[in-house]
C-alpha positions as CSV (number, residue, x, y, z in Angstrom):
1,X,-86.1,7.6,-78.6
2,X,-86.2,6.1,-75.0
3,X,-85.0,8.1,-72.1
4,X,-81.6,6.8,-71.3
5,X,-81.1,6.1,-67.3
6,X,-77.6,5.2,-66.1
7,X,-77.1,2.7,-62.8
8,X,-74.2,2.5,-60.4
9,X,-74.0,-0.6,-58.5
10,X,-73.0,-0.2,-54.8
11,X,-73.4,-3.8,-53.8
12,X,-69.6,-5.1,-53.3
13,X,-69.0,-1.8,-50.8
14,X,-72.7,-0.2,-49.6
15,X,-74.0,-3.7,-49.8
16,X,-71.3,-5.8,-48.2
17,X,-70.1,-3.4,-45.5
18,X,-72.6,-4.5,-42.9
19,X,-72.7,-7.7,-43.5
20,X,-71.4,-9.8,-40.3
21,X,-69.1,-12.4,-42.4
22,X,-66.5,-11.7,-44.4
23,X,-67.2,-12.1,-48.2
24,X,-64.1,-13.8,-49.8
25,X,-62.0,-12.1,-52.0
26,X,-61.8,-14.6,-55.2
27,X,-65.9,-14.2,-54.2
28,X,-65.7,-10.2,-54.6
29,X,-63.9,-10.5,-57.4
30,X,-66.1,-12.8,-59.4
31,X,-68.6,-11.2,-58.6
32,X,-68.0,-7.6,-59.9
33,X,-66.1,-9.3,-62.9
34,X,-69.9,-10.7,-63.3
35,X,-71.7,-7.3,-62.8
36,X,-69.0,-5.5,-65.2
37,X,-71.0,-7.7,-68.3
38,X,-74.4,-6.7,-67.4
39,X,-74.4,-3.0,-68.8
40,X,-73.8,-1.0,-65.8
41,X,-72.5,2.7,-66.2
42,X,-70.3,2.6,-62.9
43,X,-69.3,-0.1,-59.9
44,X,-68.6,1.1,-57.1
45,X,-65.7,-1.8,-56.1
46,X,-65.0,-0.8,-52.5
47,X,-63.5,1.6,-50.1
48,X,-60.4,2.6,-48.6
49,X,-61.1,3.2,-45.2
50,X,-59.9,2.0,-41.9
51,X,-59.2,-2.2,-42.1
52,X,-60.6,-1.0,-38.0
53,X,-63.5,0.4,-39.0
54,X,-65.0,-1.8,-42.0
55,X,-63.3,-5.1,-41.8
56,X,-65.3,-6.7,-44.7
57,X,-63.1,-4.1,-47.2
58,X,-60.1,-4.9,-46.4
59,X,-58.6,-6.3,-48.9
60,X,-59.6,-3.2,-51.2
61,X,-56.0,-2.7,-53.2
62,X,-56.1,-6.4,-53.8
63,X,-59.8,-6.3,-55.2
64,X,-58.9,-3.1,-57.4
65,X,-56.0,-4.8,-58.1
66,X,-57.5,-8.2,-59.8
67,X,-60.6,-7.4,-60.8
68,X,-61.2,-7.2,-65.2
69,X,-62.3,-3.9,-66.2
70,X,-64.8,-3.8,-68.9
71,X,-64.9,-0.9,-71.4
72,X,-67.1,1.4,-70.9
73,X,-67.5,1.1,-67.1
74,X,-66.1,3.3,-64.5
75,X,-64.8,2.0,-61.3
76,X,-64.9,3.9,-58.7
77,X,-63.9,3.8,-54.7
78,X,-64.8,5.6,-51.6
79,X,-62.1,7.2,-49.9
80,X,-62.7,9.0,-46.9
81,X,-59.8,11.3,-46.7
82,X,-56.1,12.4,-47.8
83,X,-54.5,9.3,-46.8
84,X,-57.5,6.8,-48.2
85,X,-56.9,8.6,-51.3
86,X,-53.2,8.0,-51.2
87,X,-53.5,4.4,-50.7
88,X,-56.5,4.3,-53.6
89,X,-54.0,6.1,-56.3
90,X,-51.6,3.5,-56.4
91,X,-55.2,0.5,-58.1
92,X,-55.9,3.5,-60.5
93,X,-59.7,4.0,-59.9
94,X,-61.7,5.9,-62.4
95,X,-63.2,7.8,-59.4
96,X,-63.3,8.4,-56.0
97,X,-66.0,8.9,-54.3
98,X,-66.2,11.3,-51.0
99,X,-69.2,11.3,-48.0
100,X,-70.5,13.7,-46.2
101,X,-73.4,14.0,-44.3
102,X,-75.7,17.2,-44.8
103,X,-77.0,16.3,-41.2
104,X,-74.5,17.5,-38.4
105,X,-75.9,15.1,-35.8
106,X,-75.7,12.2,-38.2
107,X,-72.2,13.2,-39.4
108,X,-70.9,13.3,-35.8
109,X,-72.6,10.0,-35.4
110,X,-71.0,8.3,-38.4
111,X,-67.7,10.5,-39.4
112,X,-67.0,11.7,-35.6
113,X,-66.5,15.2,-36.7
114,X,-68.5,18.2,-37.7
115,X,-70.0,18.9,-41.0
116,X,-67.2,22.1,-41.6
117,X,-64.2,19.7,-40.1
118,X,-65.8,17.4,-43.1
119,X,-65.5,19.8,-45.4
120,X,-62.1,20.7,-44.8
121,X,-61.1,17.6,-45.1
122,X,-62.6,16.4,-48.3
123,X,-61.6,19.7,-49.7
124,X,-57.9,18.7,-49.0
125,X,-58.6,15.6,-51.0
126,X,-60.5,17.7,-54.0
127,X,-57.3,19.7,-54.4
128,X,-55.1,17.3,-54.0
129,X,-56.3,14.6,-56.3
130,X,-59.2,16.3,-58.6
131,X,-57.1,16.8,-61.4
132,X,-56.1,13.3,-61.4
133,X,-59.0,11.3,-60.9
134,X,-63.1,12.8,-61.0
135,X,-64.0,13.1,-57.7
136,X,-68.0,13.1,-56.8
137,X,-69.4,13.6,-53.1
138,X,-71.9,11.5,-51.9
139,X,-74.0,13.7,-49.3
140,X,-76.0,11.7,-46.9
141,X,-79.4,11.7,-45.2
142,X,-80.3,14.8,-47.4
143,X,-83.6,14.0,-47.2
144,X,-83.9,13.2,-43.1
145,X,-82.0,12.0,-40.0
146,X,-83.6,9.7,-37.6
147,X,-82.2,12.2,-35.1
148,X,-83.2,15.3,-36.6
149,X,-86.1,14.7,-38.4
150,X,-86.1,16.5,-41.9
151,X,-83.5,18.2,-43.1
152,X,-83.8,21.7,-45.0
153,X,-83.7,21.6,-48.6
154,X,-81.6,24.9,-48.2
155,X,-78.7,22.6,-45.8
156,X,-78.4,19.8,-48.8
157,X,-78.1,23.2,-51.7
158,X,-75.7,24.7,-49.6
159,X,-73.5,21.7,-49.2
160,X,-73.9,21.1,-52.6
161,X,-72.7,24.7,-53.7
162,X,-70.0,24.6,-51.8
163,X,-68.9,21.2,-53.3
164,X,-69.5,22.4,-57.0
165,X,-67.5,25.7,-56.2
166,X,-64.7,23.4,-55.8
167,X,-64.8,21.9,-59.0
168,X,-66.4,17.8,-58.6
169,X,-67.7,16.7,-61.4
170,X,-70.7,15.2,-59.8
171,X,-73.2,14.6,-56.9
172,X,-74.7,11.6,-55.0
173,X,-78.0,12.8,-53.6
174,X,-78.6,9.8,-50.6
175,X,-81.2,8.8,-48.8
176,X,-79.3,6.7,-46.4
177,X,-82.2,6.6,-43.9
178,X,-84.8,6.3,-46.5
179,X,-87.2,9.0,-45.0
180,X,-87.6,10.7,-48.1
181,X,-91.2,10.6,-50.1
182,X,-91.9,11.2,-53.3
183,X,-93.5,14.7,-52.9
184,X,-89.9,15.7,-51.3
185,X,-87.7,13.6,-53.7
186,X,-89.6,15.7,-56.8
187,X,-88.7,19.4,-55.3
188,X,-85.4,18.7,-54.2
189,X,-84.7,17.5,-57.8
190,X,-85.9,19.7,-59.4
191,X,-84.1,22.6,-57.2
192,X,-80.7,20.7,-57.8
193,X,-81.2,19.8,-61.6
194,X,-82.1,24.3,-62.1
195,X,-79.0,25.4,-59.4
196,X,-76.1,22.7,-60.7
197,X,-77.0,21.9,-64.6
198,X,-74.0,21.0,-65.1
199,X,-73.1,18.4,-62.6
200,X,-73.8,15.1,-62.5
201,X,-76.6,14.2,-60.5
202,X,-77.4,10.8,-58.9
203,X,-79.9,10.1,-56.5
204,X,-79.0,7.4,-53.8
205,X,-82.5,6.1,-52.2
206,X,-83.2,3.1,-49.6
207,X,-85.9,1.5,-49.1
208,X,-86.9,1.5,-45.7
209,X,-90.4,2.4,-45.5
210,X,-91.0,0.8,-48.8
211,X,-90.9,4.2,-51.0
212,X,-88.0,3.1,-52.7
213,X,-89.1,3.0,-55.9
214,X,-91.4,5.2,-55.4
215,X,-88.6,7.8,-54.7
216,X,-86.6,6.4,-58.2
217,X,-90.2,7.0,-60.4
218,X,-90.6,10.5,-58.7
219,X,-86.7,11.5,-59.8
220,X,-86.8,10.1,-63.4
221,X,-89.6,12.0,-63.8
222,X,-87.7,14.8,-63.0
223,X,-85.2,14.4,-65.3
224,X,-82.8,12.6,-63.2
225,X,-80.9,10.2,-65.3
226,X,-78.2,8.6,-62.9
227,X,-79.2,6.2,-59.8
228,X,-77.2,4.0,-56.8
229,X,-78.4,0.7,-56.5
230,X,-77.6,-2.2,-54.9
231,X,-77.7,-5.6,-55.5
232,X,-80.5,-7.9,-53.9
233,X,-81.4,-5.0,-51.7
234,X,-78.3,-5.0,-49.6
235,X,-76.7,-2.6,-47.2
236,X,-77.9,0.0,-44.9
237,X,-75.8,2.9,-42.6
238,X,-74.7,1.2,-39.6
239,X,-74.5,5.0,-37.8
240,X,-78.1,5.8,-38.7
241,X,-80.8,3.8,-36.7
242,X,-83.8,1.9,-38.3
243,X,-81.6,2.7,-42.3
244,X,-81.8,-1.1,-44.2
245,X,-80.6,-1.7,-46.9
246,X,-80.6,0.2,-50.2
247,X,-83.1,0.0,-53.2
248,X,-82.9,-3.6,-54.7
249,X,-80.9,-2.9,-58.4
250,X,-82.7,-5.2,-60.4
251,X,-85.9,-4.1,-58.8
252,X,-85.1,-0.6,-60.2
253,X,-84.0,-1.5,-63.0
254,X,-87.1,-4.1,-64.3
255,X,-89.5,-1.3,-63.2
256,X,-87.8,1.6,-65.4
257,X,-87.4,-0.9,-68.2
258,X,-91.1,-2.0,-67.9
259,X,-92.0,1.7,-68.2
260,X,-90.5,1.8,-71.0
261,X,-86.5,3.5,-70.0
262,X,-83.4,2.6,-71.3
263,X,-81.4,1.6,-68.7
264,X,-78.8,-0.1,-70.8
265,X,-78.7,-3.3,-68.0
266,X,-79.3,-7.3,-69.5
267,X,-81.7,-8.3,-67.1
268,X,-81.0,-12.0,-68.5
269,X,-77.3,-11.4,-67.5
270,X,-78.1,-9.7,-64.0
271,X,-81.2,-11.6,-62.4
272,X,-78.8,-14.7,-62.6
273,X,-75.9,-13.0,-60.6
274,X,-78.9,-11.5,-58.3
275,X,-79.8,-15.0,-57.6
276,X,-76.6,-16.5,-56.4
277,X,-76.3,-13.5,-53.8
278,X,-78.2,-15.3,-50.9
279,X,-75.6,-18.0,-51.2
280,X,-72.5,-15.3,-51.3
281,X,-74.2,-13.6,-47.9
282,X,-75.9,-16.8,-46.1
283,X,-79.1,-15.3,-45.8
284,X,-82.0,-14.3,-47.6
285,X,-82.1,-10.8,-49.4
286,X,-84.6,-8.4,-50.1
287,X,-84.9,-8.0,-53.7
288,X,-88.3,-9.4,-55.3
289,X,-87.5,-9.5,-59.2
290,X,-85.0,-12.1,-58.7
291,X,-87.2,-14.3,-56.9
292,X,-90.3,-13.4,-58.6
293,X,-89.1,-13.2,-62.1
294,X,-89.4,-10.3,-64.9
295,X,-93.4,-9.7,-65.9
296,X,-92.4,-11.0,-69.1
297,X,-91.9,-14.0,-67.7
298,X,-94.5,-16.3,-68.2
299,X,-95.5,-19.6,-67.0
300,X,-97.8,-22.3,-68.9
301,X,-101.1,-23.1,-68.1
302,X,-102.1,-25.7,-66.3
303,X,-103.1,-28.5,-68.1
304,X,-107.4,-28.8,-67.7
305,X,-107.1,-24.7,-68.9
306,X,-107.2,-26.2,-72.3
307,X,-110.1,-28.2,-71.4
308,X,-112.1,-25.6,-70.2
309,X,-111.8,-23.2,-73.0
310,X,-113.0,-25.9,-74.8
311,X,-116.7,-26.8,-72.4
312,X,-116.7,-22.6,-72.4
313,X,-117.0,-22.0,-75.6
């Protein structure tokens, strides 16, 4: 039986959120009513922050609102606090999703506050709202901040303890400046897979410096079953210097199933969507399968190959 791996596309809110023009609604719509077909085990739709501080999601109720939600998939939302929360209850998500950074400099750079003010405040949301919707927290640059350098193994555990002593039902491991390697990515798995066995784990990984799936191979082979991805390549963290954007989905996702993984995705029904993205964001993206094709694919010979078999033989 093939190891089953479960993907979470981040496209429509990691990937879109930097992008300098606004992605249409009707176009947001269509497009995660497009992704909800290919197999995925969550979308992340968008996020109820600040219209101020991320323009692009702005018209989050209305997305949640219209989009069609295919069985079997979870839609889930970033809310950043009490009152994002409030304003998320009312488009019934199937989770929120809370950040955090597990880097103090880079969560005063990003969330202008410090890790414990964090805390507090995503706690207030736990209680309030975990026993109405799953609640998962995203910790970021758990592997290193471009200010910091590294960050402990023993920060990201504790963080993650004191989230799990709260109750969440699961974890978003990121990478949001993507200095992790695959050495690092292996132990810090396995330290989180033997302290929480009972949460659920996903690993969140960019590609920065090219060891994007790099980091994904070292984590499956873990025993890390859940991952982030996003379509195209998109995305980045506009707080953390040098971060671009995320691990390309379908990249992931035609390497695991290469391997031999199920990752229960149609590339025939996703590499289509992948390839209509440049036109959605007016400009080229970074994925490669899309443009390249699966290795399946195959092309015919030219036409003096048949020829030449022949004078060879």
């Amino acid at each position: 039986m093939r190891q089953r791996i479960y993907f979470n596309e981040v496209v429509t809110r990691d990937g879109f959120q930097m992008e300098a023009n606004f992605v249409a609604t009707d176009t947001k719509v269509a497009l995660i009513d497009a992704l909800s077909q290919c197999g995925y085990a969550k979308i992340e739709v968008t996020s109820f922050t600040s219209a101020k501080a991320i323009p692009m999601l702005r018209d989050a109720e209305e997305v949640m609102g219209r989009i069609q939600r295919a069985p079997g998939v979870e839609y889930t939302v970033l809310v950043p606090n009490v009152r994002g929360a409030e304003r998320a209850m009312e488009v019934n998500p199937d989770e929120f999703n809370l950040v955090m950074s597990a880097s103090e400099t880079h969560n005063l750079s990003n969330l202008r506050m410090p890790r414990d003010k964090s805390f507090s405040s995503l706690r207030e949301v736990i209680e309030k709202c975990g026993t109405q919707v799953p609640i998962n927290v995203s910790l970021s640059a758990c592997f290193g901040c471009p200010m910091e350098g590294v960050v402990p193994q023993q920060e990201v555990l504790q963080w993650s303890e004191r989230f799990a002593d709260l109750g969440v039902r699961g974890l978003t491991i990121c990478d949001t400046t993507g200095m992790a390697q695959p050495a690092q990515v292996a132990q810090l798995c396995e330290a989180l897979q033997k302290r929480f066995p009972s949460l659920q784990l996903t690993l969140h990984f960019h590609n920065t410096r090219g060891m994007g799936l790099a980091n994904v191979l070292a984590a499956v082979q873990t025993g890390i079953d859940r991952f982030d991805g996003s379509l195209g390549g998109l995305g980045g963290c506009p707080y953390a210097p040098g971060a671009s954007g995320n691990v390309s989905s379908e990249d992931a996702i035609h390497m695991l199933d290469a391997m031999g993984y199920d990752t229960g995705i149609d590339l025939t029904c996703l590499l289509p969507i992948a390839r209509e993205l440049p036109a959605i964001v007016a400009h080229d993206v970074p994925g490669q399968v899309a443009k390249s094709g699966r290795i399946t694919d195959l092309h015919p010979a030219p036409e003096y190959v048949a020829q030449l078999k022949k004078d060879f033989k």
